[in-house]
C-alpha positions as CSV (number, residue, x, y, z in Angstrom):
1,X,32.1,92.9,91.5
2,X,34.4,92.3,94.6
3,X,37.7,90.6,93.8
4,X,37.5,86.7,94.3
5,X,40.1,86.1,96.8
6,X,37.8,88.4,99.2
7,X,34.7,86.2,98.3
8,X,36.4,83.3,99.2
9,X,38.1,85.0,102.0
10,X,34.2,86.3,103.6
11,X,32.9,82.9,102.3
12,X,35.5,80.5,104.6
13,X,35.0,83.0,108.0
14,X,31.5,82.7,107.5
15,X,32.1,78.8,107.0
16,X,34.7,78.5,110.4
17,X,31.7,80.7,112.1
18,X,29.4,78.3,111.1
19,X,31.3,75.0,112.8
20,X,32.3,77.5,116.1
21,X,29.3,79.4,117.0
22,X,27.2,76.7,118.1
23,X,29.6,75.7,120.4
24,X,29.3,79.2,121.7
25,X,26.3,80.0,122.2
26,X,25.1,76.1,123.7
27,X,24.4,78.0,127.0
28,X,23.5,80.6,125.6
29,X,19.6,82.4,125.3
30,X,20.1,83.2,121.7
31,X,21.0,81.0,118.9
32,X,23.5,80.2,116.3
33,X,21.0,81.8,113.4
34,X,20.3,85.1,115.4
35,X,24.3,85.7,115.4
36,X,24.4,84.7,111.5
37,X,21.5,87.3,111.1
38,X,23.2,90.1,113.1
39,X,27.2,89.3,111.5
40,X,25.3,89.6,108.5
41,X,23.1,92.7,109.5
42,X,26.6,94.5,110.0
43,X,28.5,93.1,107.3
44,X,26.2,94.8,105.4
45,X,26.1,97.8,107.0
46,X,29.8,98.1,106.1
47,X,30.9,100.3,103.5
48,X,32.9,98.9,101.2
49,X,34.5,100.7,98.7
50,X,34.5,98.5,95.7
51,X,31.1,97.2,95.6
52,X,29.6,99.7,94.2
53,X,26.5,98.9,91.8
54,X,27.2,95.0,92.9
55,X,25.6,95.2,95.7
56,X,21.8,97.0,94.9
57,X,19.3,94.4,95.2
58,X,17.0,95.7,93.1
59,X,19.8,95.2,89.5
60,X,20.1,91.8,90.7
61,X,16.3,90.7,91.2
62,X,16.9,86.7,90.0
63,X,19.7,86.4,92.3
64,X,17.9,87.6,95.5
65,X,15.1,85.6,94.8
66,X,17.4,82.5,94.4
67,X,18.8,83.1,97.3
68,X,16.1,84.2,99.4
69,X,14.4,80.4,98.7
70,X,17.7,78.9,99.4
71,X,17.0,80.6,102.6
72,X,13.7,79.7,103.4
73,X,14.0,76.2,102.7
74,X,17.3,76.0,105.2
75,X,15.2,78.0,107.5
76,X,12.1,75.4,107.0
77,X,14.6,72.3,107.2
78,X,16.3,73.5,110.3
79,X,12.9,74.0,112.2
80,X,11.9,70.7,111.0
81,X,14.6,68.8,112.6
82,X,14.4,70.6,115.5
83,X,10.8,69.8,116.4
84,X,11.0,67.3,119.0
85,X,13.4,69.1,120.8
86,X,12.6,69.8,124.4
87,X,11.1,73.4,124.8
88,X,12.6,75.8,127.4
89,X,14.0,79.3,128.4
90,X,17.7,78.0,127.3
91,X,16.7,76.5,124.0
């Protein structure tokens, strides 16, 4: 398992991401989510040193599916709000 300090450390830039990047991309043709998807496309791409067995999915099947409804239900929330929002090329 990584060290804590570089949990925290990935967890507060992905948090200060989070409050910036939709201030970024308003004018934008993409959106704030497609940027999370692709930072986190690459940060796992990365290779890490220390990870080793930590990071294989497939050891840690409980956790993945926790997280992957965590996701979905964000994901289902987020469209929800957003359904009365106009519909266009820049949104």
């Amino acid at each position: 398992m990584p060290p804590l300090p570089v949990l925290f450390g990935v967890a507060g830039l992905l948090a200060l991401a989070a409050a910036v990047l939709p201030k970024l991309v308003a004018d934008r043709p993409f959106s704030t989510p497609l940027v999370m998807l692709l930072a986190g496309l690459l940060l796992g791409l990365l290779p890490l040193p220390y990870l080793g067995d930590w990071a294989s999915p497939a050891q840690h099947a409980d956790v993945v599916e926790s997280f992957t409804q965590l996701g979905i239900v964000l994901a289902l929330a987020g469209a929800g709000l957003s359904v009365d929002r106009p519909f266009g090329l820049r949104r």
